[in-house]
PDB file of N, CA, C and O in Angstrom:
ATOM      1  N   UNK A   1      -7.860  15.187 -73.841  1.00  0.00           N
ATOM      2  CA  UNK A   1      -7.396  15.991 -72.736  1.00  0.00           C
ATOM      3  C   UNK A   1      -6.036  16.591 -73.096  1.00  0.00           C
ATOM      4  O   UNK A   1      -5.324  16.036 -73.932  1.00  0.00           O
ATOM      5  N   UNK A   2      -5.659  17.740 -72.467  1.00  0.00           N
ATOM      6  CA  UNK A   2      -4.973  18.326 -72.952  1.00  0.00           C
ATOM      7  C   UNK A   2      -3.836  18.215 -72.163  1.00  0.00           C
ATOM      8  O   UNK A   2      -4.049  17.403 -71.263  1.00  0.00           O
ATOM      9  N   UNK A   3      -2.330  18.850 -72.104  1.00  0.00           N
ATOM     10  CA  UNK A   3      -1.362  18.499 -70.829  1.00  0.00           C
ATOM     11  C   UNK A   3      -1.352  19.761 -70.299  1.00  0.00           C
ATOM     12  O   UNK A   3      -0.229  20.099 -69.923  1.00  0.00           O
ATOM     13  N   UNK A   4      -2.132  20.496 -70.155  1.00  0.00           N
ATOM     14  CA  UNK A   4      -2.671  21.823 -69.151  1.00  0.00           C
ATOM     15  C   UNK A   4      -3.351  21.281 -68.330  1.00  0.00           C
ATOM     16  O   UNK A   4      -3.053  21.292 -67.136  1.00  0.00           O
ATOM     17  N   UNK A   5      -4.504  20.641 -68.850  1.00  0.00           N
ATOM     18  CA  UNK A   5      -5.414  20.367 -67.857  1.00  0.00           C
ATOM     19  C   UNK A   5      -4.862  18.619 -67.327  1.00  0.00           C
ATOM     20  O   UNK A   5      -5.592  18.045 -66.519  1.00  0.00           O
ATOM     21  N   UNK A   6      -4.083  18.175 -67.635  1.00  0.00           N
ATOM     22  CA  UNK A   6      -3.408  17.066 -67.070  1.00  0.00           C
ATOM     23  C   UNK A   6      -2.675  17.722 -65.429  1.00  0.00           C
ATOM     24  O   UNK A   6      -2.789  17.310 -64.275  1.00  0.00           O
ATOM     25  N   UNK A   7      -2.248  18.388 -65.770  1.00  0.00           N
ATOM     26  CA  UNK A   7      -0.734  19.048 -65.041  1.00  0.00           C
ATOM     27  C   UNK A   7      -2.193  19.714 -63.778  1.00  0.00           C
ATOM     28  O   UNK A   7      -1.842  20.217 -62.711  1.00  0.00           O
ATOM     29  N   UNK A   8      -2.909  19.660 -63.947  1.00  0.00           N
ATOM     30  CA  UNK A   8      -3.890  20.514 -62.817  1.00  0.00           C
ATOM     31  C   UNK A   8      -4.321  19.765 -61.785  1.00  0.00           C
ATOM     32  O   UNK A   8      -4.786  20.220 -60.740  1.00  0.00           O
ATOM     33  N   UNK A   9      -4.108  18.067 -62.185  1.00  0.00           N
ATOM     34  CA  UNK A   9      -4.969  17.015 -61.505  1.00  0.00           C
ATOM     35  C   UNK A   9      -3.812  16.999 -60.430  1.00  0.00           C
ATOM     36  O   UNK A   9      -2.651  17.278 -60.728  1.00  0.00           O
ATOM     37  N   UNK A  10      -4.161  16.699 -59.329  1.00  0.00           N
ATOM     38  CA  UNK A  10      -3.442  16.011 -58.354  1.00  0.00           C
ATOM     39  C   UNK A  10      -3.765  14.158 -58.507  1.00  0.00           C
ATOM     40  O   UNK A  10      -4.785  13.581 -58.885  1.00  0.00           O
ATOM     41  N   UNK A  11      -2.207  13.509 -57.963  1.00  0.00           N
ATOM     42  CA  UNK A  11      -1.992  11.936 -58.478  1.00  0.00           C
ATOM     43  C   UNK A  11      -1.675  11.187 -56.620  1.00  0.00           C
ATOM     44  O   UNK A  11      -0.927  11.455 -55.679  1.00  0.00           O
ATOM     45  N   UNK A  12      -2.975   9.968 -56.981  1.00  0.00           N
ATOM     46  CA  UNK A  12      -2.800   9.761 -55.808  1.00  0.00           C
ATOM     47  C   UNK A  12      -2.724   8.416 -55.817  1.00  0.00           C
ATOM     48  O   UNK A  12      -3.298   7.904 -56.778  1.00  0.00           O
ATOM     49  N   UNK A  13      -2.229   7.710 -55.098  1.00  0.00           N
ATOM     50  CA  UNK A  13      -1.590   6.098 -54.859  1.00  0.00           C
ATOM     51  C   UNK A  13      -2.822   5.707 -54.475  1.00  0.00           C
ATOM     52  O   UNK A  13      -3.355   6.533 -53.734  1.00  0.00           O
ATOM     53  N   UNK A  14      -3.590   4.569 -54.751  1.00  0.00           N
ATOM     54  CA  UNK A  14      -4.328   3.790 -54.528  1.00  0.00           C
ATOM     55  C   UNK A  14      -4.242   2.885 -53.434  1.00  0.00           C
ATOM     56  O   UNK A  14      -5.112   2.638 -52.599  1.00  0.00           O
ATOM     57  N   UNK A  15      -2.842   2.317 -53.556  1.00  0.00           N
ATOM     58  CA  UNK A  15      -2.176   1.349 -52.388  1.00  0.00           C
ATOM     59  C   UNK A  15      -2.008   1.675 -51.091  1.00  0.00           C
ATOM     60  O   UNK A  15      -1.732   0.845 -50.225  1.00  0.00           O
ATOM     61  N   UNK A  16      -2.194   3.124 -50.847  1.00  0.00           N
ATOM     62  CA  UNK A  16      -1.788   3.538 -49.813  1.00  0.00           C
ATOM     63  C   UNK A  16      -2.828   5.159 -49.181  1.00  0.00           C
ATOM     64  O   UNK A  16      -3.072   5.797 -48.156  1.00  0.00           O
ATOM     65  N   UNK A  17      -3.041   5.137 -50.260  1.00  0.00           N
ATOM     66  CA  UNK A  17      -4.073   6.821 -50.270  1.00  0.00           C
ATOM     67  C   UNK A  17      -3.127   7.460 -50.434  1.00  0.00           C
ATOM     68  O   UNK A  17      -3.557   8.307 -51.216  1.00  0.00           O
ATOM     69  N   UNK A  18      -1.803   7.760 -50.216  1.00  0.00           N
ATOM     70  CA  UNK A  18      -1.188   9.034 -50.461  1.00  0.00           C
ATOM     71  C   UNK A  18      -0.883   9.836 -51.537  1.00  0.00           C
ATOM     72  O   UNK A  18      -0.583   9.232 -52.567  1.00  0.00           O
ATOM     73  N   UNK A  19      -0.881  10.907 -51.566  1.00  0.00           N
ATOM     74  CA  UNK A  19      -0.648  12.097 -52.377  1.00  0.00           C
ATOM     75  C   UNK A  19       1.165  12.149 -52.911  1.00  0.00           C
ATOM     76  O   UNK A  19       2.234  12.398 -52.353  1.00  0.00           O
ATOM     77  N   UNK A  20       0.677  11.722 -54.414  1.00  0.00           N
ATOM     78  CA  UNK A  20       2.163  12.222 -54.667  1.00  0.00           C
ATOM     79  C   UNK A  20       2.834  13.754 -54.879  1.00  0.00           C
ATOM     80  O   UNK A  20       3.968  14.228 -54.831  1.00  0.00           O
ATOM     81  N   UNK A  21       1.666  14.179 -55.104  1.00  0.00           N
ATOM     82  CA  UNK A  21       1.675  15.725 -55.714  1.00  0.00           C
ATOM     83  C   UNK A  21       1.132  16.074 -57.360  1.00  0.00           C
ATOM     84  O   UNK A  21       0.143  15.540 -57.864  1.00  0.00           O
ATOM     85  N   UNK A  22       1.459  16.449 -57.616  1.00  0.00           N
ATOM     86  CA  UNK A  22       0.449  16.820 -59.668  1.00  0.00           C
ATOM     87  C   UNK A  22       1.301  16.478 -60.549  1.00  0.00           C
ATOM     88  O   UNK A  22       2.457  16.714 -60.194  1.00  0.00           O
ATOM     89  N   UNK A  23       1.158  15.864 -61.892  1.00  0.00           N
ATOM     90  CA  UNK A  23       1.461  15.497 -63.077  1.00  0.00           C
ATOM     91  C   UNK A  23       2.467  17.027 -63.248  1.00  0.00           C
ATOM     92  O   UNK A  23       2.030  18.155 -63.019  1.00  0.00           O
ATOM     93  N   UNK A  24       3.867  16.706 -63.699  1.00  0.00           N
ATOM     94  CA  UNK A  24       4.750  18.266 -64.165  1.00  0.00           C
ATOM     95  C   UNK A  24       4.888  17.792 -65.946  1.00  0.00           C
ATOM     96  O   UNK A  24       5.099  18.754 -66.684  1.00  0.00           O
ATOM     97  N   UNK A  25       4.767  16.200 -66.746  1.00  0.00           N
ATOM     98  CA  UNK A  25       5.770  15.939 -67.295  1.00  0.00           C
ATOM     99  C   UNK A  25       4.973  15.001 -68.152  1.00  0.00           C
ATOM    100  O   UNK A  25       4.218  14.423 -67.370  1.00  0.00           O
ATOM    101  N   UNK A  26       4.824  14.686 -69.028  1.00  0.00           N
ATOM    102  CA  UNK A  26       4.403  12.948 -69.935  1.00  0.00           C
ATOM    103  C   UNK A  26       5.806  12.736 -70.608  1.00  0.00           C
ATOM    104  O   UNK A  26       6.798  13.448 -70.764  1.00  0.00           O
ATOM    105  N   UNK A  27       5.466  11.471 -70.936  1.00  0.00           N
ATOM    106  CA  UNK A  27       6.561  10.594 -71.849  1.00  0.00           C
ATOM    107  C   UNK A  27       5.801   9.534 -72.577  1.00  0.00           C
ATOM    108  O   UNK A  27       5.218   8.513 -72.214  1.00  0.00           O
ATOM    109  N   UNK A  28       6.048  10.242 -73.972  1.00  0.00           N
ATOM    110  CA  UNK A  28       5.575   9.529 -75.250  1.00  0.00           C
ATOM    111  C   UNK A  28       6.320   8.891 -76.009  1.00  0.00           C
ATOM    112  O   UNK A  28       7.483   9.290 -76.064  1.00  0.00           O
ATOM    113  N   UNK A  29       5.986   7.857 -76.738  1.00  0.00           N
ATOM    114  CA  UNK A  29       6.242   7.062 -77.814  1.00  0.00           C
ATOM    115  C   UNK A  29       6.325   7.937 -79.376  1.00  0.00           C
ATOM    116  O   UNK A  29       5.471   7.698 -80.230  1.00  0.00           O
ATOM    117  N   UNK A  30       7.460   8.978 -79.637  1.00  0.00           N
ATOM    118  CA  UNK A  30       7.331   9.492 -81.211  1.00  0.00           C
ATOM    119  C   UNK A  30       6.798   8.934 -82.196  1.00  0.00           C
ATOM    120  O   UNK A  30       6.311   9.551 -83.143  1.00  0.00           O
ATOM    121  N   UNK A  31       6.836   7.606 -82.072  1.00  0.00           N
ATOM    122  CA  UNK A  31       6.594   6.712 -83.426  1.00  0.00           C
ATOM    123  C   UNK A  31       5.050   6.068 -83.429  1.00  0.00           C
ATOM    124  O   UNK A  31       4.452   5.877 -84.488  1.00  0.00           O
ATOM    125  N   UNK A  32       4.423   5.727 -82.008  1.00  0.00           N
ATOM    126  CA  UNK A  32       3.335   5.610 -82.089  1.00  0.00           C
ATOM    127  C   UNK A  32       2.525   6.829 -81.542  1.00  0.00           C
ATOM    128  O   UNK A  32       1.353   6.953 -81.897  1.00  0.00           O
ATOM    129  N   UNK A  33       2.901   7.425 -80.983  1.00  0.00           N
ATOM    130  CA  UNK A  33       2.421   8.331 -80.680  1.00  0.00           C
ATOM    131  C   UNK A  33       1.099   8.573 -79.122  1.00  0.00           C
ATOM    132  O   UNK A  33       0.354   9.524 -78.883  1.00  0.00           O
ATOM    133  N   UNK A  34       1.279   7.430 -78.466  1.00  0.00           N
ATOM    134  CA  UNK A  34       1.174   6.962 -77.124  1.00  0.00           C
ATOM    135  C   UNK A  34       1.806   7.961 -75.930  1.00  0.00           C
ATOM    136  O   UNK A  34       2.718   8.784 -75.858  1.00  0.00           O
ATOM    137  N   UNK A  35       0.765   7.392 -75.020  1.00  0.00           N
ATOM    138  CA  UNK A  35       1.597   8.122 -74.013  1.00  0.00           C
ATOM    139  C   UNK A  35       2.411   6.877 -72.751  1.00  0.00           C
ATOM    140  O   UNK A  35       1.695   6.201 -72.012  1.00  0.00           O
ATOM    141  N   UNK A  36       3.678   6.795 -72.725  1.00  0.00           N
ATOM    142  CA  UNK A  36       4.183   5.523 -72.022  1.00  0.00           C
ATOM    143  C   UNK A  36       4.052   6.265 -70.742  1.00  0.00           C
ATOM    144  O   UNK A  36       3.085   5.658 -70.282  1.00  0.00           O
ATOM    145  N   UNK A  37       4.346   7.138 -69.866  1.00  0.00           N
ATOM    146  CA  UNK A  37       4.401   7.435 -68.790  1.00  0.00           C
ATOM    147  C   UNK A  37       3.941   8.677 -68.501  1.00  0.00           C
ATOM    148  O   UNK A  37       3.704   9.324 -69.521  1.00  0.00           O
ATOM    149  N   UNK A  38       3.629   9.507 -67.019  1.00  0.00           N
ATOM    150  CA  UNK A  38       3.667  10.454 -66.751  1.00  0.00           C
ATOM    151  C   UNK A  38       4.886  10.646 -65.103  1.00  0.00           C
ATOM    152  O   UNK A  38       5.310   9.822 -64.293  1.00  0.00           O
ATOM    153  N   UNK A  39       5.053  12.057 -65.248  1.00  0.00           N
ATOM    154  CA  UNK A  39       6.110  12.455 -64.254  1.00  0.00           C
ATOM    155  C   UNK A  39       5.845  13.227 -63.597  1.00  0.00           C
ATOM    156  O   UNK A  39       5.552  14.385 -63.893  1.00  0.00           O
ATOM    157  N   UNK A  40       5.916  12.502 -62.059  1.00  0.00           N
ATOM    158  CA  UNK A  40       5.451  13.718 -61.111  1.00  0.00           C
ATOM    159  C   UNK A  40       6.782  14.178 -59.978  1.00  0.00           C
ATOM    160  O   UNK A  40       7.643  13.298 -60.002  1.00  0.00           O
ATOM    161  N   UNK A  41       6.966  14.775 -59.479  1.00  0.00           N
ATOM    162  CA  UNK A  41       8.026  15.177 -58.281  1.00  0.00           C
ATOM    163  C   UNK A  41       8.117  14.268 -57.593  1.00  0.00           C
ATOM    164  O   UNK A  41       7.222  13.426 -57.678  1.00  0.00           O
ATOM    165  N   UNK A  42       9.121  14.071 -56.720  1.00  0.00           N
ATOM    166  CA  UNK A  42       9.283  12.936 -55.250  1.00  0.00           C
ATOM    167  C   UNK A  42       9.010  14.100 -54.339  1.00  0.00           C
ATOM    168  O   UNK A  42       8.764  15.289 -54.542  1.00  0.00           O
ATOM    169  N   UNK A  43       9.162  13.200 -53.050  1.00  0.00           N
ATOM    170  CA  UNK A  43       9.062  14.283 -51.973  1.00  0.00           C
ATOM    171  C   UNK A  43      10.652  15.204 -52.139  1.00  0.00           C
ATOM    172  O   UNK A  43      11.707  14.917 -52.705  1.00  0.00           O
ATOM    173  N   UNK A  44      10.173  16.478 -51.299  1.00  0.00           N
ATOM    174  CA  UNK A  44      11.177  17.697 -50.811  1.00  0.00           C
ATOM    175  C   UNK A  44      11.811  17.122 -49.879  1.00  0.00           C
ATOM    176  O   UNK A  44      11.253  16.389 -49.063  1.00  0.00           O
ATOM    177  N   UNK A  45      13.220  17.412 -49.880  1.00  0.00           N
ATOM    178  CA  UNK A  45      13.819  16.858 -49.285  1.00  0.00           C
ATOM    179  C   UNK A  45      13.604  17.193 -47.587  1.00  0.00           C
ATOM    180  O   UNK A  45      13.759  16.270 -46.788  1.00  0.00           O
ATOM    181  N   UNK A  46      13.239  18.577 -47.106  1.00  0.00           N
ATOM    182  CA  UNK A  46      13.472  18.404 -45.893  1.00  0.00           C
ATOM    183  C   UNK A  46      11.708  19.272 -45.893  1.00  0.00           C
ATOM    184  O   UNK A  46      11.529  20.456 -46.180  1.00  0.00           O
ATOM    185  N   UNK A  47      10.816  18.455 -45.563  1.00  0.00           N
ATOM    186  CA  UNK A  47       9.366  18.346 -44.931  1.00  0.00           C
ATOM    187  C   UNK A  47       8.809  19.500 -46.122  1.00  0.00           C
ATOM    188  O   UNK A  47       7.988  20.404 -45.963  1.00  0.00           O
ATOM    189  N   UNK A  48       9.641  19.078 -47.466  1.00  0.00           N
ATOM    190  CA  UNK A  48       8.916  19.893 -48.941  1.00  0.00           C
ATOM    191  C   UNK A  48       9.518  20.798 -49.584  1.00  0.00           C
ATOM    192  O   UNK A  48       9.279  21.225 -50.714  1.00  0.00           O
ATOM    193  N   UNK A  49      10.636  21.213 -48.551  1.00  0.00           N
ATOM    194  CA  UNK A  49      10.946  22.219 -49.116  1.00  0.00           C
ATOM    195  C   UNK A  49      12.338  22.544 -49.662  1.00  0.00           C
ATOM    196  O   UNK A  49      12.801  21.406 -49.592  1.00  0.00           O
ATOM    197  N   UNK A  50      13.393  23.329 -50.184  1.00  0.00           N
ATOM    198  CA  UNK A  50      14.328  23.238 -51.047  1.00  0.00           C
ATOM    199  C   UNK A  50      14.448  21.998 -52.478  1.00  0.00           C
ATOM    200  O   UNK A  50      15.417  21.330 -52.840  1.00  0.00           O
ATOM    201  N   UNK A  51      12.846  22.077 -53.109  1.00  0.00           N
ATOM    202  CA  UNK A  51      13.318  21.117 -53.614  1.00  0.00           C
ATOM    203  C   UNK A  51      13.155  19.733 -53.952  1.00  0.00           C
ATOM    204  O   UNK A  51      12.508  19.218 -53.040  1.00  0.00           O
ATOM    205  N   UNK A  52      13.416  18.954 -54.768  1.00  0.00           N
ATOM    206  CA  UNK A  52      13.236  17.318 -54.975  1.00  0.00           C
ATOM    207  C   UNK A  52      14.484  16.834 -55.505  1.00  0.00           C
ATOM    208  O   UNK A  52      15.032  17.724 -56.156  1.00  0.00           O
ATOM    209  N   UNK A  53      15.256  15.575 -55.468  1.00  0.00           N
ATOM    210  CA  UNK A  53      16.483  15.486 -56.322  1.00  0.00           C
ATOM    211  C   UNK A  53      15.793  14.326 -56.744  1.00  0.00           C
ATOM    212  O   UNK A  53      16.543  13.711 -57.503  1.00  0.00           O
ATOM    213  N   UNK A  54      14.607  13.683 -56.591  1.00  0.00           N
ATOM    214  CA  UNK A  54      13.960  12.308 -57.301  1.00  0.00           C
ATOM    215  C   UNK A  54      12.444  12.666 -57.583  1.00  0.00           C
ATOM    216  O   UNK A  54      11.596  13.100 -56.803  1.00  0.00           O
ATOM    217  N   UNK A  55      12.369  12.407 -58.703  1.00  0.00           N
ATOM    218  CA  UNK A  55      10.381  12.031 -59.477  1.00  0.00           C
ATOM    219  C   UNK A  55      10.275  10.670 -59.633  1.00  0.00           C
ATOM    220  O   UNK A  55      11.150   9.817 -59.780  1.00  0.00           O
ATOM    221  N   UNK A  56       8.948  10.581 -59.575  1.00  0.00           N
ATOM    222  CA  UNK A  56       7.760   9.142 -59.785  1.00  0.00           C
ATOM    223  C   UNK A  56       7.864   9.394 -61.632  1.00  0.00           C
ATOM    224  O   UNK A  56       7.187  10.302 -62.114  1.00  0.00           O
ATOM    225  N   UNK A  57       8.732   8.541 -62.534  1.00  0.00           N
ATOM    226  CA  UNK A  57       7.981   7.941 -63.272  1.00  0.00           C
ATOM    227  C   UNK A  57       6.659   6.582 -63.390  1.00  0.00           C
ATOM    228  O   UNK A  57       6.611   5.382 -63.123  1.00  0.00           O
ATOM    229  N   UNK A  58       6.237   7.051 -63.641  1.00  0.00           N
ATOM    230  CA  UNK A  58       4.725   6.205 -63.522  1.00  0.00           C
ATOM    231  C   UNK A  58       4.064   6.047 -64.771  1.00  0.00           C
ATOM    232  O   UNK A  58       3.566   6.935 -65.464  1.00  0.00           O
ATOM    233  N   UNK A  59       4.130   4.280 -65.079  1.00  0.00           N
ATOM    234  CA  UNK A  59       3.815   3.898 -66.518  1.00  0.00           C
ATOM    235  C   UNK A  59       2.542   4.038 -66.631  1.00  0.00           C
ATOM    236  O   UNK A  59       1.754   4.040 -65.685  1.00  0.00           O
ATOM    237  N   UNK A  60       2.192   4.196 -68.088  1.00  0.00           N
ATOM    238  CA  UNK A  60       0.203   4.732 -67.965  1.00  0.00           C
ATOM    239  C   UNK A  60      -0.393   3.421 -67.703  1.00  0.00           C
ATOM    240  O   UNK A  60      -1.604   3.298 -67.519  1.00  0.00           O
ATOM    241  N   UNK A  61       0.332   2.550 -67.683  1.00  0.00           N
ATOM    242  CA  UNK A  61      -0.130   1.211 -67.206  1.00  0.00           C
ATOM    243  C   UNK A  61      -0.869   1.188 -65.899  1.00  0.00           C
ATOM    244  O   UNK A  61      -1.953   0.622 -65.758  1.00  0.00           O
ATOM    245  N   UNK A  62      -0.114   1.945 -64.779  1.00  0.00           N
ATOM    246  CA  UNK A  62      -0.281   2.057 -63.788  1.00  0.00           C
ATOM    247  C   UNK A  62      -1.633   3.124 -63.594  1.00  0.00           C
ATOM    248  O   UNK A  62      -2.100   3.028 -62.459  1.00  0.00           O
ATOM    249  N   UNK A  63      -2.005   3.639 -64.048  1.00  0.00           N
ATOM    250  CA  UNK A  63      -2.922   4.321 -64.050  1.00  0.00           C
ATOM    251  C   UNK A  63      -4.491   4.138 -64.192  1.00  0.00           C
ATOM    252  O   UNK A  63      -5.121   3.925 -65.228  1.00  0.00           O
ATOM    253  N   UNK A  64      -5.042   4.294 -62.694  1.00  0.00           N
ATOM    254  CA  UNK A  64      -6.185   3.312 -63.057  1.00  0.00           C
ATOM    255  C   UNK A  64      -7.672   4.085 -62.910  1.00  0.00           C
ATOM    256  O   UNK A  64      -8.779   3.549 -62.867  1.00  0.00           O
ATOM    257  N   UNK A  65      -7.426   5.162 -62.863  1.00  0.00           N
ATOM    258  CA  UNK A  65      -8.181   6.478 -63.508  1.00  0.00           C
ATOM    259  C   UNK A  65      -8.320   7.951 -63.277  1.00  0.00           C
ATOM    260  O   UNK A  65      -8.201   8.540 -62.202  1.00  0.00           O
ATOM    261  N   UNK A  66      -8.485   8.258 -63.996  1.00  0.00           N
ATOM    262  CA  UNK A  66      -8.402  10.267 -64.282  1.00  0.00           C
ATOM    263  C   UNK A  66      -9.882  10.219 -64.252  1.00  0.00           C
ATOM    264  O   UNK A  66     -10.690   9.559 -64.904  1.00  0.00           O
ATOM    265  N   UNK A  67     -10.020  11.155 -63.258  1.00  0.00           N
ATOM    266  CA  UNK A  67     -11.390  11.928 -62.949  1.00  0.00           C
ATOM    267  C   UNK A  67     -10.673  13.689 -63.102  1.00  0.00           C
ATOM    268  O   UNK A  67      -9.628  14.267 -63.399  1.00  0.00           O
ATOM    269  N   UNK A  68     -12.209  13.981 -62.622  1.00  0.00           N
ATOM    270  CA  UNK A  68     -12.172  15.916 -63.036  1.00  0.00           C
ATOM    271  C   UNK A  68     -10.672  16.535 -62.446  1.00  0.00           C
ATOM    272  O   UNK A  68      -9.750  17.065 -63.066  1.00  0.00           O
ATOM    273  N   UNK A  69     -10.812  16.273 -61.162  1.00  0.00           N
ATOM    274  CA  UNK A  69      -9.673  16.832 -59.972  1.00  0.00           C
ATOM    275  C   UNK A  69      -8.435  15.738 -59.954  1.00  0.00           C
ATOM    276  O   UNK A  69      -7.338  16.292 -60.021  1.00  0.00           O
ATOM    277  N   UNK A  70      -8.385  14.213 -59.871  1.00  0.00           N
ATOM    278  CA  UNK A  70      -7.874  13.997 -59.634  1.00  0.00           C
ATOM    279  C   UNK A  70      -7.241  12.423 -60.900  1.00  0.00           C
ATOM    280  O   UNK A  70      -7.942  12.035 -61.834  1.00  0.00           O
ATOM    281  N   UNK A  71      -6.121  11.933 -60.626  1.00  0.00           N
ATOM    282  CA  UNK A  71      -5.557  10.702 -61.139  1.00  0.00           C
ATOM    283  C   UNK A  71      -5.063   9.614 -60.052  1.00  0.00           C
ATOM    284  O   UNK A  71      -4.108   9.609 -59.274  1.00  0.00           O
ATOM    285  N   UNK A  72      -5.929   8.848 -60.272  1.00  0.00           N
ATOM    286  CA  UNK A  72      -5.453   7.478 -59.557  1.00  0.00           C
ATOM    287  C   UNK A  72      -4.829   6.482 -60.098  1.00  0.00           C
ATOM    288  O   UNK A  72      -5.305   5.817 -61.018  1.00  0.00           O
ATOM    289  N   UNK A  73      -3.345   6.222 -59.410  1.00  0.00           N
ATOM    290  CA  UNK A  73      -2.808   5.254 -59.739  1.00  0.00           C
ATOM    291  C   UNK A  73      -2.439   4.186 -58.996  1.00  0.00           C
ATOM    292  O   UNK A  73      -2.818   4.507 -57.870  1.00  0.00           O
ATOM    293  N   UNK A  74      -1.952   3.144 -58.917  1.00  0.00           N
ATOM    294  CA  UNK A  74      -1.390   1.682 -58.463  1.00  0.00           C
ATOM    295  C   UNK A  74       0.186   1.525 -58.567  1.00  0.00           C
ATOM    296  O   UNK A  74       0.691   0.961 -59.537  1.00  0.00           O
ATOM    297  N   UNK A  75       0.909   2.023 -57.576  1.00  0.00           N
ATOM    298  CA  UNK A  75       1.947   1.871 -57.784  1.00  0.00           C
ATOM    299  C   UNK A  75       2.721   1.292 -56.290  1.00  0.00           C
ATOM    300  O   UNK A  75       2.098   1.621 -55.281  1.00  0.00           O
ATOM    301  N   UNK A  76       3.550   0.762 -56.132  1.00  0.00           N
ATOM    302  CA  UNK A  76       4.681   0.951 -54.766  1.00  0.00           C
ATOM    303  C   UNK A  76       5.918   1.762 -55.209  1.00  0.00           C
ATOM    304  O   UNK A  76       6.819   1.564 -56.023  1.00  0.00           O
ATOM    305  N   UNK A  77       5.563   2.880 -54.240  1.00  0.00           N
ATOM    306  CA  UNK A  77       6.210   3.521 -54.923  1.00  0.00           C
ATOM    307  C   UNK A  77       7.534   3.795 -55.132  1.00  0.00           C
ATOM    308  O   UNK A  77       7.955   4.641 -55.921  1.00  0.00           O
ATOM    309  N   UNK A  78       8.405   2.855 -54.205  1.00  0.00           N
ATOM    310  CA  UNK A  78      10.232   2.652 -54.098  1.00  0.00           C
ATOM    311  C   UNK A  78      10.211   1.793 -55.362  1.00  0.00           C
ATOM    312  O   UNK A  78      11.350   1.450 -55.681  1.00  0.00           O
ATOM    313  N   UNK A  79       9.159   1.304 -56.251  1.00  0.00           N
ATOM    314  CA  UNK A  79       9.986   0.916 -57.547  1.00  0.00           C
ATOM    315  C   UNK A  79      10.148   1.840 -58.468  1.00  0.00           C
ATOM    316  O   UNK A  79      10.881   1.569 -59.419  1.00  0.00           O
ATOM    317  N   UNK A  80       9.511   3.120 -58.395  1.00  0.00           N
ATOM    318  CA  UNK A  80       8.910   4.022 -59.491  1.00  0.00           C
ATOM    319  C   UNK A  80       9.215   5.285 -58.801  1.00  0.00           C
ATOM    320  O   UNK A  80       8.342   6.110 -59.072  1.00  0.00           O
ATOM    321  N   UNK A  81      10.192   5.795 -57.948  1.00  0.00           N
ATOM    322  CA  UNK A  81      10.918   6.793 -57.580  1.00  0.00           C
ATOM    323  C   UNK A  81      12.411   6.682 -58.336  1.00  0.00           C
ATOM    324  O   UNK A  81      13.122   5.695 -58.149  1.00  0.00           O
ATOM    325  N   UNK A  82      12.794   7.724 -59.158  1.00  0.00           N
ATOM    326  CA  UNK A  82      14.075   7.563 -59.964  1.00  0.00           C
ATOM    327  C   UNK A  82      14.942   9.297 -59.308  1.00  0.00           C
ATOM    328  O   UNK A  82      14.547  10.444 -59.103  1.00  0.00           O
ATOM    329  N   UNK A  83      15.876   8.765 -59.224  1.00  0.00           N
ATOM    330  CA  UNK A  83      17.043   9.827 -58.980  1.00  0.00           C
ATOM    331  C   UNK A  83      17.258  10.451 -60.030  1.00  0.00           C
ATOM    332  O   UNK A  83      17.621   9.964 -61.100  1.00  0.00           O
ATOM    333  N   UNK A  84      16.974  11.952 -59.706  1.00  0.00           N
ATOM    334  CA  UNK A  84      17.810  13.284 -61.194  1.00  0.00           C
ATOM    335  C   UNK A  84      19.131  12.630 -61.494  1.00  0.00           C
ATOM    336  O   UNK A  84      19.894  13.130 -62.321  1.00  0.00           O
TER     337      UNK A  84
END
């Protein structure tokens, strides 16, 4: 799979059903050449809009499957929300 068609899926919490919003970002391992995480937006600050000042890193650990449309993951997500 490619990170075009990554970035197309919408990512959704398992724990909760909610929608984080779509893959913008991966984070790889240079040396093995792995993928350790993917990065999606936090919420907009005021009901979406102007904006995000925090993203979901989310370890591929957490990831508990990619279908056509969508990626399901397992996360809570106040551990795995990080501040710009």
């Amino acid at each position: 799979m490619r990170l075009c068609e990554l970035r197309e899926k919408e990512v959704i919490n398992t724990c909760d059903c909610k929608r984080l919003g779509c893959v913008v970002d991966i984070i790889f391992d240079s040396c093995s050449g792995q993928i350790e995480a993917i990065v999606v937006p936090g919420p907009g600050k005021i009901w979406g809009f102007f904006g995000t000042d925090c993203e979901y890193i989310i370890p591929f650990s957490c990831i508990k499957r990619i279908g056509p449309d969508i990626v399901l993951v397992e996360i809570q997500e106040e551990k795995f929300l990080h501040k710009l």
